[in-house]
C-alpha positions, 0 to 999 in steps of 0.5 A: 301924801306920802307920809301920810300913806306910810303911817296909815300902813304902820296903823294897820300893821299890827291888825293885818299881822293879828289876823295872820296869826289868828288864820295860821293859829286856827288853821294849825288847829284845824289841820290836826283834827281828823273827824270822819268825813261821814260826820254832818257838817253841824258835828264837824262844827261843834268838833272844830269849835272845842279845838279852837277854845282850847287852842285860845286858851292854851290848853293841850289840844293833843289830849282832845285828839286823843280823846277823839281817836279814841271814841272812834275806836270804840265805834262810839255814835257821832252824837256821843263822840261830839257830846264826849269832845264837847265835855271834856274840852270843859273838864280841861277848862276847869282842871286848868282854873283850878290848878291856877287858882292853887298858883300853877300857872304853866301846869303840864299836859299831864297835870291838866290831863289827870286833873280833869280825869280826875273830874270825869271821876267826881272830884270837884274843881275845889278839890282838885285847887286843895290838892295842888295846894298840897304840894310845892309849886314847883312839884309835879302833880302827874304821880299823883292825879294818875294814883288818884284815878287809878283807884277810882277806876278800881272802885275806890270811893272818891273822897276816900281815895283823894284823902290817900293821896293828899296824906301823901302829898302832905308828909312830902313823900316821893313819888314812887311811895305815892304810886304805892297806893295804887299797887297796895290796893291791887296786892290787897284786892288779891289778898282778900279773894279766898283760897279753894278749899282742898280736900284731904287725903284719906289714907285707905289704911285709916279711912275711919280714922281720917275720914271728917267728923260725922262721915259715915265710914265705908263698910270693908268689901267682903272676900271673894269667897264669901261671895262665891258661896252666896251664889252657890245653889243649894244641893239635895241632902239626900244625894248628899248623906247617901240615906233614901229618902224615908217612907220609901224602900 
């Protein structure tokens, strides 16, 4: 009887040991979240269930809870900031796939994390595997997701942009020369925007001789004595010669 007791707690024993880590896991999870007490308890669900799918398939849950904090800083809708974290959970999901199918098996946060940036960009699961496929297995892919989002951020289009960074990764070029894509666009942006015009300077001296083509030239004053004598009233020219006026004695 005794035995037999002890080897049906030896059975049970890894199940009761399971659902301990489970609770703790879930509990770990759910201790990290901070979803405003004035959220409906459907929303706190949703919430709470992308944490937990992300915590089961080991995918860096602190970029979520970054992902929350900053939807509330931007006063983001409770219907939109559980559409957000419901999203992206799913674009982490589908960056991790794909950066596994190029044989990354332990990809860091910031690859998982650029990655599905990436795809809130347009890139596709498939090109984010093609993109990885270009580089070793054992090179960081961080520089360039960050380049690659960098210029769509900035307008670039997307396929153009991802052609740019693959070229790199292809010639084996650092990572300081990938990173250059980025701060080529923004010295070329700059470069592109015209300069004000400045307008000469006219030498009062040649005004007619400086002035631009088809200016009129200005007329010069006239002197001040010219001036005063439009303005002089005329005189009798009879005070004037001294002779009396004719027909009179």
């Amino acid at each position: 009887m005794k035995s037999t007791l002890i080897t049906v707690a030896l059975t049970a024993m890894p199940a009761l040991l399971a659902a301990q880590a489970t609770g703790s896991a879930g509990g770990d999870v759910q201790a990290k979240i901070n979803v405003p007490a004035t959220y409906s308890a459907e929303s706190k669900t949703k919430i709470e269930a992308a944490f937990s799918a992300a915590h089961a398939k080991n995918l860096p849950d602190q970029l979520l809870r970054d992902r929350l904090t900053e939807a509330q800083a931007k006063n983001a809708s409770e219907a939109d900031v559980v559409a957000s974290i419901e999203k992206f959970e799913t674009q982490l999901e589908a960056s991790n796939d794909a950066l596994v199918q190029a044989g990354r098996q332990a990809s860091s946060p910031d690859e998982i994390g650029g990655a599905a940036a990436a795809i809130e960009h347009g890139v596709t699961a498939a090109q984010i595997t093609a993109l990885a496929k270009q580089a070793p297995a054992d090179r960081s892919l961080s520089v360039a997701f960050a380049t690659l989002n960098k210029l769509a951020a900035r307008g670039d289009p997307i396929d153009q942009a991802l052609s740019s960074v693959q070229a790199k990764l292809e010639a084996k070029a650092t990572d300081d020369a990938i990173a250059t894509l980025a701060a080529d666009a923004a010295s070329g942006a700059n470069a592109a925007a015209p300069a004000a015009p400045t307008a000469p300077a006219i030498n009062p001296a040649n005004a007619t001789k400086d002035a631009p083509a088809g200016a009129k030239p200005a007329e010069p004053a006239k002197p001040a004595a010219d001036s005063a004598k439009a303005k002089k009233p005329p005189t009798d020219s009879a005070k004037t010669s001294g002779k009396p006026p004719v027909g009179k004695p």
